[in-house]
Backbone bond lengths (Angstrom), bond angles and torsions (degrees), N, CA, C in turn:
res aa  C-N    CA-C-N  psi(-1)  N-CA   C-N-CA  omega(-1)  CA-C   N-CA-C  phi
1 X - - - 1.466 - - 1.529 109.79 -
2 X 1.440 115.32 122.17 1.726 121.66 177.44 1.897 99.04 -33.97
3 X 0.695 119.53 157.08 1.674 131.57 137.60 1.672 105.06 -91.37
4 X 1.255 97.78 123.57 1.894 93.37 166.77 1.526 123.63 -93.90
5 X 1.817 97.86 6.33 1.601 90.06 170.93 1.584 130.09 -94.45
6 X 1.659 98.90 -0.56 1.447 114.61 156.13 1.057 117.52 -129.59
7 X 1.699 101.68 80.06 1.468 132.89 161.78 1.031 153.35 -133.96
8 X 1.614 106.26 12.58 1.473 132.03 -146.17 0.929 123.42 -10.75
9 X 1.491 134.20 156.01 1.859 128.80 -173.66 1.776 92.58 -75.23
10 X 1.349 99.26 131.91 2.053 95.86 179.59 1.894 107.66 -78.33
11 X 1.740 101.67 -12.59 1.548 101.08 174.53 1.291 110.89 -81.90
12 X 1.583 136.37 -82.43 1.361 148.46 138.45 1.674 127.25 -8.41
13 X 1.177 103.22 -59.31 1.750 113.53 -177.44 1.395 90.07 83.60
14 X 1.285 132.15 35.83 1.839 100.25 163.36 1.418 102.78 -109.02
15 X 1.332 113.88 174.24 1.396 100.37 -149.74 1.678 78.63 -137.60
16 X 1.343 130.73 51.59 1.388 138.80 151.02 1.262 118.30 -93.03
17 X 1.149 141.17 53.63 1.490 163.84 -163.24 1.382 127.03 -79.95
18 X 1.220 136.61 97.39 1.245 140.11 -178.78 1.576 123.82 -95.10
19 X 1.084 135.77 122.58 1.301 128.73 148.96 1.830 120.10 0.93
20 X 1.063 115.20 -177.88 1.352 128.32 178.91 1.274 133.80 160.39
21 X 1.665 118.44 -46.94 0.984 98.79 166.05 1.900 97.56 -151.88
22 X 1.331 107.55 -178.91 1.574 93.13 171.99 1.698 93.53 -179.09
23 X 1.913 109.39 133.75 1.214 112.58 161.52 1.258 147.72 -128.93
24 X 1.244 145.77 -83.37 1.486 142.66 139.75 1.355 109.89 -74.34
25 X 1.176 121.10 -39.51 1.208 144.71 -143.93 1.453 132.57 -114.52
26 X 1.362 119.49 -18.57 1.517 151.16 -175.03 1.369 126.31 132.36
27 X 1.774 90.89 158.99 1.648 104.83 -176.12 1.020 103.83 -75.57
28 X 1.602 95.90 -170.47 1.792 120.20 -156.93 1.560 85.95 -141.82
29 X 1.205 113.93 152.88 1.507 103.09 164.03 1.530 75.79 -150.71
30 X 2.075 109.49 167.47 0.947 103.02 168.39 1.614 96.25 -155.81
31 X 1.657 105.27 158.16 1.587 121.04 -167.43 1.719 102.64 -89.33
32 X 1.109 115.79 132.09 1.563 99.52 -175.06 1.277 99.09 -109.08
33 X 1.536 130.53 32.11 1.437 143.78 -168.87 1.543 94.16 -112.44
34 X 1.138 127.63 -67.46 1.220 142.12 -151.19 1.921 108.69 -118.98
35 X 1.350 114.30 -5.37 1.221 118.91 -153.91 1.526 131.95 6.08
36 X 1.331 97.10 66.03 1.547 120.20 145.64 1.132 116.06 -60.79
37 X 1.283 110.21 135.67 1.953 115.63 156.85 1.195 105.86 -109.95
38 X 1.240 134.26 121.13 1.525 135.33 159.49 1.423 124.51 -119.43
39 X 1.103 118.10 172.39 1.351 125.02 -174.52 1.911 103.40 -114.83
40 X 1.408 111.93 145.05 1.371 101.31 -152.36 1.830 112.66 -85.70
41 X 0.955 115.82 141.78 2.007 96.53 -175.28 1.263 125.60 -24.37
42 X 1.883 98.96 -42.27 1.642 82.67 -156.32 1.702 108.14 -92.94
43 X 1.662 114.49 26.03 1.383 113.80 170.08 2.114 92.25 -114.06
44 X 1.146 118.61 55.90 1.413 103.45 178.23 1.400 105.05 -134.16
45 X 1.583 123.17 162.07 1.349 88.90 -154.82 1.711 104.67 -102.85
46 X 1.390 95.45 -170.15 2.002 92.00 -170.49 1.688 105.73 -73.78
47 X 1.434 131.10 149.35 1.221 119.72 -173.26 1.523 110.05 -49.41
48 X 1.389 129.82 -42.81 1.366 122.80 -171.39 1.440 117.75 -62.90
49 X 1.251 106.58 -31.06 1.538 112.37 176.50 2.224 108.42 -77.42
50 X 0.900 95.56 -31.12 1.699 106.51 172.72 1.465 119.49 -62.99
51 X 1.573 108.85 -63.56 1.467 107.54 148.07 1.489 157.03 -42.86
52 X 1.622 103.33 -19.92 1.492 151.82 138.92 1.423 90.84 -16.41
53 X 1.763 100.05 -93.54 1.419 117.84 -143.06 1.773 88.80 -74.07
54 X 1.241 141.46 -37.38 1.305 145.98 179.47 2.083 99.60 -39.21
55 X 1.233 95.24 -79.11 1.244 119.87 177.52 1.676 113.67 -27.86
56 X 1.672 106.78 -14.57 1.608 94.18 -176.60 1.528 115.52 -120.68
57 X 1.725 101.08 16.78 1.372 121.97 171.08 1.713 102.50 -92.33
58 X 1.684 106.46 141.93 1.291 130.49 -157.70 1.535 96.47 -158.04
59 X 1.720 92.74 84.75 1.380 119.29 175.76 1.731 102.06 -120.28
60 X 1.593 105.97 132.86 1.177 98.96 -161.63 1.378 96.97 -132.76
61 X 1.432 140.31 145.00 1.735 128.77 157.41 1.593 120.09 -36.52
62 X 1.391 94.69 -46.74 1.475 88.90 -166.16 1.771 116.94 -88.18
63 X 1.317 89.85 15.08 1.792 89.86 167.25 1.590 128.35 -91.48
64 X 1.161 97.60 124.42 2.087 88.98 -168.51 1.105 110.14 -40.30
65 X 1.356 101.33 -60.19 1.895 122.70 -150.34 1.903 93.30 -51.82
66 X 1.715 106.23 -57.97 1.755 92.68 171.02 1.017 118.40 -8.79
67 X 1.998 93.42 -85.79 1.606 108.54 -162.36 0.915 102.27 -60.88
68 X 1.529 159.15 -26.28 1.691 141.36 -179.17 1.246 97.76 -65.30
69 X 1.287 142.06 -44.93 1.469 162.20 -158.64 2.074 95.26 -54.47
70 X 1.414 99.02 -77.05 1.454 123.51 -173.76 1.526 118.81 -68.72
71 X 1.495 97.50 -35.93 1.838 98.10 158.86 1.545 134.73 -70.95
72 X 1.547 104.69 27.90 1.229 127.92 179.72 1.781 102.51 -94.37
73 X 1.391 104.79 -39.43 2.026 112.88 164.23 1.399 111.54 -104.02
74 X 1.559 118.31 -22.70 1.187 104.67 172.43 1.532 120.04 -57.13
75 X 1.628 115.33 -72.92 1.341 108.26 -179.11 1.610 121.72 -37.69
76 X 1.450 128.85 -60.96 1.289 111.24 -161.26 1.651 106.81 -74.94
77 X 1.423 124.19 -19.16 1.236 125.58 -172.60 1.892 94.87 -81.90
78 X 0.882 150.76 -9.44 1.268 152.16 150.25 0.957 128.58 -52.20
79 X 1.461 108.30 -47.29 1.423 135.90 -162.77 1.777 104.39 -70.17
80 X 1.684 110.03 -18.76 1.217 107.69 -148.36 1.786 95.59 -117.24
81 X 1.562 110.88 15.23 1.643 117.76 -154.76 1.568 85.11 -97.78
82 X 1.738 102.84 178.06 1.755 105.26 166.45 1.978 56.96 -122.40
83 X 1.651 79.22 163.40 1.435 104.15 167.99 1.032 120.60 -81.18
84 X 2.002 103.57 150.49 1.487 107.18 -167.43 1.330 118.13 78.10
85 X 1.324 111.96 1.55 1.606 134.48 167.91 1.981 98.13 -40.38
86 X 1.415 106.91 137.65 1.703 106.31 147.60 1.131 121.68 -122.33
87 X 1.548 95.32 146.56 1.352 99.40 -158.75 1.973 89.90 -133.94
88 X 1.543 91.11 173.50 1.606 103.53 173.70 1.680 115.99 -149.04
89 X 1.247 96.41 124.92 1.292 111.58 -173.83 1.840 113.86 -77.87
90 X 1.063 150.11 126.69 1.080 169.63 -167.47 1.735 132.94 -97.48
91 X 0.795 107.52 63.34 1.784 97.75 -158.87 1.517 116.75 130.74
92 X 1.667 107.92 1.03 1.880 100.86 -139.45 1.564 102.08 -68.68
93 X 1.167 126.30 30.10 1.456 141.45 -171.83 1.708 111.65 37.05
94 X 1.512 115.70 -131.99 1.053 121.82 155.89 1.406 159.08 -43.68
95 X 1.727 84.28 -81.96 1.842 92.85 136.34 1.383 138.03 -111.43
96 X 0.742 125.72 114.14 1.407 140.56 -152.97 1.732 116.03 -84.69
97 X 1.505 105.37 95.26 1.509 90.80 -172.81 1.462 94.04 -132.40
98 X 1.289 168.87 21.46 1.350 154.68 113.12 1.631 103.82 -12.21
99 X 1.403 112.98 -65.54 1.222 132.26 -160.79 1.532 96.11 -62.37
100 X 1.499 132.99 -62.65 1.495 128.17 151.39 1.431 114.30 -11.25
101 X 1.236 120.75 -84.15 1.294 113.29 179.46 1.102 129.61 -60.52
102 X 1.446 146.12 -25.70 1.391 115.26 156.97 1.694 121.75 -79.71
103 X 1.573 107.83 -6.92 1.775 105.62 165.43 1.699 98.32 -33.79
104 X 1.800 99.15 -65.84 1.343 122.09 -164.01 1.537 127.27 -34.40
105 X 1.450 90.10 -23.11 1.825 103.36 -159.88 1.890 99.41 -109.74
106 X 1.705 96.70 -2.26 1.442 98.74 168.89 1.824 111.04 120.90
107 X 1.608 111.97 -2.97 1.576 109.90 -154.45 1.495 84.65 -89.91
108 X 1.464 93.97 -172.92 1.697 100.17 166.09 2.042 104.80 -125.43
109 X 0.904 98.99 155.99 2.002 114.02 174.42 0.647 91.27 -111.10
110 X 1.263 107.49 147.23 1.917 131.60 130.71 2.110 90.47 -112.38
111 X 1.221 89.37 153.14 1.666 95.27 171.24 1.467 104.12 -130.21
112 X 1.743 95.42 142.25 1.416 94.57 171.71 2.003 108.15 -126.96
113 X 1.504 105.49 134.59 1.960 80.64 166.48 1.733 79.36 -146.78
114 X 1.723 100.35 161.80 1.320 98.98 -154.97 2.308 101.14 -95.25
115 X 1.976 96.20 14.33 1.472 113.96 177.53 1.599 108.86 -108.97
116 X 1.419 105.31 -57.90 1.420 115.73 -173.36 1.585 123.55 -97.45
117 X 1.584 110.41 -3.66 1.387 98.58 165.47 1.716 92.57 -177.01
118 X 1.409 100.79 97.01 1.377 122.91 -153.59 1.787 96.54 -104.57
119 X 1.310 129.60 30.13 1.398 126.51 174.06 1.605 94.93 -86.09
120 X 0.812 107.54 127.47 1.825 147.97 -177.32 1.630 120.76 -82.51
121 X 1.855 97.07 -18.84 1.056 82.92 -171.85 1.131 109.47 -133.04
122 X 1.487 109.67 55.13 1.318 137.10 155.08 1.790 105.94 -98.13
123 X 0.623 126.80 -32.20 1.697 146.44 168.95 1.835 109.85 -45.54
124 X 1.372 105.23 -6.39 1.470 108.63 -172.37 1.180 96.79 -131.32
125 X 1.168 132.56 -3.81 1.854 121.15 163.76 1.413 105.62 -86.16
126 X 1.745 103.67 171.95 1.287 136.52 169.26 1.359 110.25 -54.88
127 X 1.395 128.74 155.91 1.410 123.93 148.25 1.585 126.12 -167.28
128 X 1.336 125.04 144.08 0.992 132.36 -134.72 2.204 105.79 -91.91
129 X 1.471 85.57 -32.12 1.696 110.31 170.96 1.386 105.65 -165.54
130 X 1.674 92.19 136.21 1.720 106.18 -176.46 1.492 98.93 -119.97
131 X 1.254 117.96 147.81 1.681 119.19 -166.49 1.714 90.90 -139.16
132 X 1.504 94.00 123.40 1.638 106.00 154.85 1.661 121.37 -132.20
133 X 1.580 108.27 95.79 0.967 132.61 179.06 1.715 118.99 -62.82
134 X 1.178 124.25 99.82 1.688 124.00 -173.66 1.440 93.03 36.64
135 X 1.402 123.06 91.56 1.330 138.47 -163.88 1.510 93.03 -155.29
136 X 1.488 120.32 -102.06 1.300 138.54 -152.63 1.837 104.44 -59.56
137 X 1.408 115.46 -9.35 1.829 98.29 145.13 1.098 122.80 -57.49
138 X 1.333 129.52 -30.51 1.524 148.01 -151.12 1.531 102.44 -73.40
139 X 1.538 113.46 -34.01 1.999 126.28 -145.85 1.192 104.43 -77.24
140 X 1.097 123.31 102.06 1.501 113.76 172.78 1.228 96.50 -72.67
141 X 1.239 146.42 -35.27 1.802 125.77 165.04 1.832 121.10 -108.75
142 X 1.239 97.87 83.61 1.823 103.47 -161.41 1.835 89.46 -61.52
143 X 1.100 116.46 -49.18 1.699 120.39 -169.38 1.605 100.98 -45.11
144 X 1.086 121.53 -53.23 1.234 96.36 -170.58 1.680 122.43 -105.13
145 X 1.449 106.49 -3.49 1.134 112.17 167.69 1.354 120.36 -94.56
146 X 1.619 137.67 -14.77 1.620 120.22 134.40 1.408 127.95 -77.70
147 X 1.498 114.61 -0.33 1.378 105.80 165.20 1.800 113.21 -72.58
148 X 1.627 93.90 -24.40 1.597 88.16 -172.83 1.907 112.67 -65.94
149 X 1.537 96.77 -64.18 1.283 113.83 159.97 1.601 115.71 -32.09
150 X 1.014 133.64 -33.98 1.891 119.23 169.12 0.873 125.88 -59.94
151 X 1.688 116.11 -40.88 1.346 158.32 -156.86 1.919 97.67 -70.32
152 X 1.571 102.12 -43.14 1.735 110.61 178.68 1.115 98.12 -75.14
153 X 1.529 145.84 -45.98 1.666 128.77 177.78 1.435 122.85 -47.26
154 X 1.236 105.30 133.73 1.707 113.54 170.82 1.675 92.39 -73.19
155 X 1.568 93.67 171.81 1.206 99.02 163.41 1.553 110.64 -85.85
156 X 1.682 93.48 141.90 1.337 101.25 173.48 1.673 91.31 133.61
157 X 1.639 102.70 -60.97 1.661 119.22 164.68 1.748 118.53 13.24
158 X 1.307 102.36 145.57 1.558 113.88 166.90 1.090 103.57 -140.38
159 X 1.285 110.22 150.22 1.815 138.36 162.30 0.799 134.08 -137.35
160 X 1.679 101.42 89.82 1.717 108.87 -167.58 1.688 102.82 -82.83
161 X 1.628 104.85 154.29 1.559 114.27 -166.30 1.759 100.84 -133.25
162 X 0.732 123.81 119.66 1.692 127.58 -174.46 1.611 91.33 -112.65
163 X 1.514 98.79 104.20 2.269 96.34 171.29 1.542 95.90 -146.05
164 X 1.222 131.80 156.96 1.326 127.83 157.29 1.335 93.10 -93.62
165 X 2.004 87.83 142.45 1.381 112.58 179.85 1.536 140.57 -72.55
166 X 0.901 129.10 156.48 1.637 112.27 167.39 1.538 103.61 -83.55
167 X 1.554 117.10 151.64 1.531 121.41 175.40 1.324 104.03 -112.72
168 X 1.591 106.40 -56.15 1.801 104.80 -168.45 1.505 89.58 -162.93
169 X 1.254 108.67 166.79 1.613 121.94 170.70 1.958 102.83 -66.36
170 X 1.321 116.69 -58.78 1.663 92.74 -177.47 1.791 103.63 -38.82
171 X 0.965 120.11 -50.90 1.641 126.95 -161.25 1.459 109.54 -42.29
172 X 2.246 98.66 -70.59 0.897 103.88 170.46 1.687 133.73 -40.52
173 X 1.063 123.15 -45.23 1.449 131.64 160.94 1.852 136.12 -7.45
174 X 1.670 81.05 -71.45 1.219 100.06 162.02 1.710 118.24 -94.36
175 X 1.446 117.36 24.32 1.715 108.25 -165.21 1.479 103.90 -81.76
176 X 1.412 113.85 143.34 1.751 110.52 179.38 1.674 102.16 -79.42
177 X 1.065 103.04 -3.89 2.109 101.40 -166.73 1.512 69.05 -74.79
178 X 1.084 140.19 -72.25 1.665 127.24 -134.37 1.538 127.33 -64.39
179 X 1.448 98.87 -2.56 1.744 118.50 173.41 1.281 109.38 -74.37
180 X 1.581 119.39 -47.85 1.692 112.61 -157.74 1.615 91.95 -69.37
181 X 1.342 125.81 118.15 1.457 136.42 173.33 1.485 102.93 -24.48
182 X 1.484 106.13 -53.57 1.798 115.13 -144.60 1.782 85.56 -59.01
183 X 1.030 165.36 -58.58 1.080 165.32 -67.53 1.440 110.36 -153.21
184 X 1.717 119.26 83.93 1.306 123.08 178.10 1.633 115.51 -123.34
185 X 1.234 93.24 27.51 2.209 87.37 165.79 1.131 95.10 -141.44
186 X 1.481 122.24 129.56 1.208 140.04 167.75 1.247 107.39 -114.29
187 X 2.292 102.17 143.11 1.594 100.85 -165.12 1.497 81.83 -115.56
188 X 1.324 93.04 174.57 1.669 91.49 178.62 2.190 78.66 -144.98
189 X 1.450 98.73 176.56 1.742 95.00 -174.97 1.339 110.46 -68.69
190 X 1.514 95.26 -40.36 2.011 99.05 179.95 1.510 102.46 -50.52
191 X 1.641 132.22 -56.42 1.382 116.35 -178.16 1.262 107.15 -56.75
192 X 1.154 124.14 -55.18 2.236 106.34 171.26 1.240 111.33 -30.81
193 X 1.373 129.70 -56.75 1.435 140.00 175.17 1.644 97.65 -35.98
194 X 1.460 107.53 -85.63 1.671 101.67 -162.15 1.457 115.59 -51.12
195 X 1.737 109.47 -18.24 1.456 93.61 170.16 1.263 128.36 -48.64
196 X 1.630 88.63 -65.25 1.918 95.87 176.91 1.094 126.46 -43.09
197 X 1.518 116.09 -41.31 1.523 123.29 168.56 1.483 118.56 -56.17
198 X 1.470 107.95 -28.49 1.838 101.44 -176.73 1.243 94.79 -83.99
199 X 1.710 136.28 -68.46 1.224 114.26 169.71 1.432 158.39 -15.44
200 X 1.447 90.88 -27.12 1.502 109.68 -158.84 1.814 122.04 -73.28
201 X 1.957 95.54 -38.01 1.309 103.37 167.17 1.600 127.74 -80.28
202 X 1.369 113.36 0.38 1.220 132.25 167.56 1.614 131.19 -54.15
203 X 1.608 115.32 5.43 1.205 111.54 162.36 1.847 97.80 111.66
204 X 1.852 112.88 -5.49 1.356 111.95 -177.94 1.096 91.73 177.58
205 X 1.553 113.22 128.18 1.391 139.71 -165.70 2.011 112.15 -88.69
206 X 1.427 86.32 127.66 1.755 83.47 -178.05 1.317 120.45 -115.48
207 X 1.230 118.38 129.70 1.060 144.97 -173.96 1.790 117.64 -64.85
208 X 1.478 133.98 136.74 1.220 110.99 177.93 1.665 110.18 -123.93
209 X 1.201 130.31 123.54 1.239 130.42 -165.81 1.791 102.95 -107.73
210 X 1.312 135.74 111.81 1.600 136.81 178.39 1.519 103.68 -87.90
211 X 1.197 126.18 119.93 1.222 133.10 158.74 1.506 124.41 -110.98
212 X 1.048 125.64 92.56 1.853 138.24 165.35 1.618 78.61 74.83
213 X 1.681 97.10 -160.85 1.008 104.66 -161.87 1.694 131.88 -92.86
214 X 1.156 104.05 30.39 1.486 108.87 -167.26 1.747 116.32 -178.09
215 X 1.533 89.74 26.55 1.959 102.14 178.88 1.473 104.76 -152.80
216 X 1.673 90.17 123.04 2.024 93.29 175.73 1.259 89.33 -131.24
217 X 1.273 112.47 163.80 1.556 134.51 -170.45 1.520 101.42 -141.97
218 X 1.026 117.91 127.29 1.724 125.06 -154.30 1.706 90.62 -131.80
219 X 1.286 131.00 138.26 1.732 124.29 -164.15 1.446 73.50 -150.50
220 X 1.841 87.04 134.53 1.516 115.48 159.82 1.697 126.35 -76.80
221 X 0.965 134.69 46.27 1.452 135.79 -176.35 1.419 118.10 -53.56
């Protein structure tokens, strides 16, 4: 059985760690600082086996249902661009069509995923909106890998995040997100909350915008 008191939160780093949940398959631990739920390293799987399950997703531009899927952050995160906006897509897996659609509407991409398009040195420019679409379940270290990613927004910046949420432990229990292996950071709104709050003393205050059930848009002001 994990101990969760040597487990540090990988968002937060505090290392006040409680239990939460646990099934055939792996624990749950959770941060009561930041309320993260994560799953602990040494139940995550090896990159080759991760890329595995990546590898058997067949996401394409030209499929509606996608784009109906992704125009759940597309539209309002659009809504909020000046045109000609750049932006960078995060995760865009295989095929990459988020990033398609705002080309379409006039923006520019760069894409980054650390399987299917692993140039690095897009990671050192500016950017105007960064989008991680069912991404940041994926992070085995969300703390320092959206701290990096904020860090690329100008001010003014957006970062739209597409994740299903955590509600409560009965929920979690029965949740189908918690089966697909690949998937060990769970956000719940309060962790959106402490984002903004950790950001906030950082020299530019962030804003948190909730949209339905599985899209926040976080703005650098």
């Amino acid at each position: 059985m994990i101990q969760p008191q040597f487990h540090p939160c990988p968002l937060c780093h505090s290392v006040d760690i409680v239990a939460y949940h646990a099934d055939k398959a792996r624990e749950y631990l959770n941060c009561p600082v930041c309320a993260l739920v994560f799953v602990p390293a040494a139940q995550h799987l090896s990159r080759a086996d991760e890329k595995a399950q990546y590898d058997q997703h067949d996401n394409r531009p030209d499929d509606p249902g996608y784009r109906r899927f992704l125009s759940r952050l597309y539209e309002p995160l659009n809504q909020r661009l000046k045109p000609g906006s750049r932006g960078l897509d995060v995760g865009c897996g295989p095929g990459p069509t988020l990033s398609v659609m705002f080309e379409e509407a006039g923006h520019h991409v760069a894409l980054y995923d650390p399987y299917y398009a692993p140039d690095q040195s897009v990671l050192a420019a500016a950017y105007d909106f960064i989008t991680l679409t069912e991404v940041v379940e994926h992070m085995s270290a969300p703390g320092r890998e959206l701290d990096r990613l904020w860090s690329l927004l100008v001010p003014g910046g957006q970062l739209g995040i597409m994740t299903k949420r955590v509600r409560d432990r009965a929920a979690f229990a029965t949740w189908h997100y918690i089966t697909d292996p690949t998937h060990i950071s769970f956000f719940s709104e309060t962790t959106f909350q402490w984002l903004v709050e950790h950001w906030s003393p950082a020299g530019s205050t962030a804003t948190l915008t909730v949209i339905g059930n599985d899209v926040v848009i976080i703005a650098k002001s």
